[in-house]
N, C-alpha and C positions, 0 to 999 in steps of 0.2 A: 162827554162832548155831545150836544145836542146837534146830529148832519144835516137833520132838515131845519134847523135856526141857521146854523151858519151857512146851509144852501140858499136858502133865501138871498140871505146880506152877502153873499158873492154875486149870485145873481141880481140885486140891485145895485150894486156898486158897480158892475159891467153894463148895465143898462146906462147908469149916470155918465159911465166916463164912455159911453159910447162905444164900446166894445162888440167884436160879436164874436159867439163862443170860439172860432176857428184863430178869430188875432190873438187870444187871449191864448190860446193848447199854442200859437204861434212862439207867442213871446216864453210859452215856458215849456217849449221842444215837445210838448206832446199831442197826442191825438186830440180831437176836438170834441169828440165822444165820451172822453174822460170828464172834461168841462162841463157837459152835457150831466152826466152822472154827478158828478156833484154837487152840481145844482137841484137832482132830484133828491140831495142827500144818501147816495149811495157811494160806497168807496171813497171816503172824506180823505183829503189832500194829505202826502205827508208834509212833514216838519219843512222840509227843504221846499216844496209847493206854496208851503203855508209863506214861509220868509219872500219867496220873490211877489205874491200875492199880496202883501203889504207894503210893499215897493212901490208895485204897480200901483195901487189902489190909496197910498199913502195914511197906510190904517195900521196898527200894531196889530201882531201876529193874536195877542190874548183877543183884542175885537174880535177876529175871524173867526176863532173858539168859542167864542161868547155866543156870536151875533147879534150883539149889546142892543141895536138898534131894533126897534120894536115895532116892523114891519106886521103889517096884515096877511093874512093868506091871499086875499084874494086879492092884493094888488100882483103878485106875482104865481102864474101856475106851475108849480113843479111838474105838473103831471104833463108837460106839455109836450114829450116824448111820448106815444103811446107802446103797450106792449104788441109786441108781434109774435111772437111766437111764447105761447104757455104748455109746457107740458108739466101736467100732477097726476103724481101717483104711477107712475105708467108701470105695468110690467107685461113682461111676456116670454112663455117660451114655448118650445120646442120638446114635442113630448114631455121626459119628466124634466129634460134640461133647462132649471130658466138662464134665461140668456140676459133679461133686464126684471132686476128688481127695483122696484116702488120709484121711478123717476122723476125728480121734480127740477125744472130750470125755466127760465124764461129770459127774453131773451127783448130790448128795446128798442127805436127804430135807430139807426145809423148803427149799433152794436156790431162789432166782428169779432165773434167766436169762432175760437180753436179749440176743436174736440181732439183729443187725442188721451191712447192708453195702449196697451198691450195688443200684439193678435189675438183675437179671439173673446176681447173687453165687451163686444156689443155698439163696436160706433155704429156700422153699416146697419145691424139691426136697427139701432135707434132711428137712424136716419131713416131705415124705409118703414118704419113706424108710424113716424111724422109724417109719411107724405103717403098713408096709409094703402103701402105695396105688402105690409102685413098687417094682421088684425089683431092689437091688442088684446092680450087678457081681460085687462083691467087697466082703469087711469083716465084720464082726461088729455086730448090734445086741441086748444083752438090758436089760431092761425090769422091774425087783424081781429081776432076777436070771435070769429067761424069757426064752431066746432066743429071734426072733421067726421065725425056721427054723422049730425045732421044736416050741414049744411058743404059736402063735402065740394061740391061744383067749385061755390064760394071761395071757401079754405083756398084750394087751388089755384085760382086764379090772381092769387095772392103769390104766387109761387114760382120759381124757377130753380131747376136742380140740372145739375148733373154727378151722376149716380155709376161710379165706376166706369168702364170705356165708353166712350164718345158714340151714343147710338145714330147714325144716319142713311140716309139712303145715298148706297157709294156710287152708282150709277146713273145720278141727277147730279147739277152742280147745285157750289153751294147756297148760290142765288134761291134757286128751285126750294132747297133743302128747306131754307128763312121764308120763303112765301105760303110755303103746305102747314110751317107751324101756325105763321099768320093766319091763314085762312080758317084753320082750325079750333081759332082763337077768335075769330073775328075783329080780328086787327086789319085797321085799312090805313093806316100812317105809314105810306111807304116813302114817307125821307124820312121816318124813324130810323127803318128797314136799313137806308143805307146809311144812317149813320152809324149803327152799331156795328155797319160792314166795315166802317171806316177806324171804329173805335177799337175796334180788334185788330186791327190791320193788316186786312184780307182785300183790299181795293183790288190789287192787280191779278189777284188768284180768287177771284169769288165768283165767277165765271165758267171755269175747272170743275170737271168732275171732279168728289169725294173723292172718288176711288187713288185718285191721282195726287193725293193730300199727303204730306207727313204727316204722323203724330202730334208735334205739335201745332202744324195748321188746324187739324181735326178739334185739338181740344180750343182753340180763339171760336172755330166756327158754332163751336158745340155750347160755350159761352154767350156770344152773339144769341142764338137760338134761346139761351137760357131766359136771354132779357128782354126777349122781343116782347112778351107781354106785362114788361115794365113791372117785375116783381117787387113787393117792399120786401120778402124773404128770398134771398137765392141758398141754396142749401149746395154744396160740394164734397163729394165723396173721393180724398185722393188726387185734388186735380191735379197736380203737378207731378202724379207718373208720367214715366217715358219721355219727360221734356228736360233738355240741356241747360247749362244753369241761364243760359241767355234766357229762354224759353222761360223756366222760373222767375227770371226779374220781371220779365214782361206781364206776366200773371199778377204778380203782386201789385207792382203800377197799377195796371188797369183797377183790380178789384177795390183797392182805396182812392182812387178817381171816381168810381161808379160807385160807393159808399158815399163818399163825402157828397158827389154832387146831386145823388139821389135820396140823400139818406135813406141806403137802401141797410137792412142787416143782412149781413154773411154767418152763415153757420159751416167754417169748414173742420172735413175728417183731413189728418196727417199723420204721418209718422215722419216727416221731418221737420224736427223740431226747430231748428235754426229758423224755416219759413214761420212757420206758427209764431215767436218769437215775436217776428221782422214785422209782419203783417196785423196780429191779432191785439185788440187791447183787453181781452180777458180768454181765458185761458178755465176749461173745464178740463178733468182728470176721471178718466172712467178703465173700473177695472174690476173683472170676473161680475158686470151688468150693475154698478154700484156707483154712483158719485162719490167718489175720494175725494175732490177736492174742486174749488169752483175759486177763482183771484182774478184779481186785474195784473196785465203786464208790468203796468208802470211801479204797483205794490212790490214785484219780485226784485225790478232793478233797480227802485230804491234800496234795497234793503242787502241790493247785491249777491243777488242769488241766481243763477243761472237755469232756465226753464229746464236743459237738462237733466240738470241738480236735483231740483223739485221732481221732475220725474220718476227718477229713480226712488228716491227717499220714501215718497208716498206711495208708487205702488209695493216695494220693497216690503216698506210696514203695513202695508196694509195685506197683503199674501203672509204674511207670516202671524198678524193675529195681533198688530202691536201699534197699531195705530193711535196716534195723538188726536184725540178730540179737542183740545185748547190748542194743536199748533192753529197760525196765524193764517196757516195755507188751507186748512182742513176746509170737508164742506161747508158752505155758508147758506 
């Protein structure tokens, strides 16, 4: 199957019929991100994708495998998602311990990845890698295209994280909290300001000392902050410790409303898999500092395999020495 022929001829036959990639992930229950990739020729549609995509489009399923029709490159640019985050080769450790060996992923705009592996796998390492709170061995990280070598300011500015517990200053409110990062940033869009006060919805408590915060206030306010300088990468380590499962719905919502409507990517660490699941459309597997394994969501539940599932099996075989290089899930 050639994925950049038939990414083309999806994405010209959604151009014709007027489509835009979100009616399209609409009409066939998934993320819009997915559409988005396929059209780059990555993660090509399965069988089931393929049959309502001929429905739609009123084309037999072999055309969409073909992509019989004999488009040009450059009436349509695949490339029209750019990369946002590139990490090659990266390794690192600690004393003799390495903690991440030879890392390679990358990561496109609207993208939301879920990192997840074992305690002690290297997410948090990798993460403060990338947002270089450690200093690589060796490897390559750039960031909208900013390597964080040289042009570290840049890279940054690209960036919003938060990074294990919610850092603020608890005895300012949190109004105060959002204006010192703005300034800081030289952000002067203060109905930005309030509307990510709004978007997290902190309206009637953004006024309040930190100090006087729950847990899950802290981490909408610590979110809000994340975004204030309207990141195309936001990175999260863990967000949804200590918050109730209301608290978790509400995370999720938000983070794929400010994906979709930003096309911002998310890079989040979990260990609860159900969210990762719910929220992610691709799905990396890191275990003793190693990519085991890199998929799309929608790949697993086609195929009806439960993220759990995958978890266990891959890093299972892969601590024991016995890893499948042809499975379907393995690194890619």
């Amino acid at each position: 199957m050639n994925q950049e022929k038939m990414g083309l001829f999806i994405s010209n036959l959604r151009k014709e019929n007027q489509l835009t990639q979100k009616e399209l992930a609409n009409m066939l229950g998934i993320m819009d991100t997915s559409v988005s990739k396929w059209e780059r020729g990555i993660n090509a549609p399965d069988i089931s994708y393929l049959t309502e995509l001929s429905k739609i489009f009123h084309v037999t399923v072999q055309e969409l495998l073909n992509g019989e029709r004999q488009f040009k490159k450059k009436e349509i640019n695949i490339n029209h998602h750019s990369k946002v985050l590139e990490v090659s080769n990266l390794s690192k450790s600690f004393g003799k311990r390495k903690i991440l060996n030879n890392i390679n992923l990358t990561m496109y705009e609207g993208d939301i990845v879920g990192l997840i592996g074992p305690n002690g796998a290297g997410k948090t390492t990798l993460i403060k890698t990338i947002l270089k709170l450690y200093k690589a061995d060796s490897g390559k990280i750039k960031i909208c295209g900013y390597d964080i070598q040289k042009d570290l300011e840049k890279a940054l500015s690209k960036t919003g994280s938060i990074i294990e517990s919610p850092d603020m200053y608890l005895n300012l409110t949190g109004k105060k909290n959002l204006q010192i990062t703005a300034l800081m940033n030289d952000i002067k869009d203060k109905e930005y300001i309030d509307e990510m006060v709004k978007f997290v919805g902190l309206d009637d408590r953004i006024h309040d000392k930190v100090k006087k915060y729950s847990l899950g206030m802290k981490q909408r306010l610590a979110l809000a902050n994340a975004l204030i300088k309207k990141p195309k990468l936001l990175i999260l380590d863990e967000p949804t410790n200590g918050l109730d499962p209301r608290g978790i719905k509400e995370l999720r919502s938000m983070l794929k409303k400010i994906s979709t409507e930003q096309n911002m990517s998310i890079l989040i660490s979990s260990h609860i898999l159900s969210e990762v699941e719910n929220i992610c459309d691709r799905v990396i597997i890191i275990d003793q500092g190693n990519i085991i394994s890199d998929f799309g969501i929608e790949e697993a539940k086609y195929k009806n395999i439960s993220l759990e599932e995958l978890f266990f099996t891959k890093t299972e075989s892969f601590e024991s020495g016995e890893q499948d290089e042809n499975s379907e899930f393995s690194k890619k």
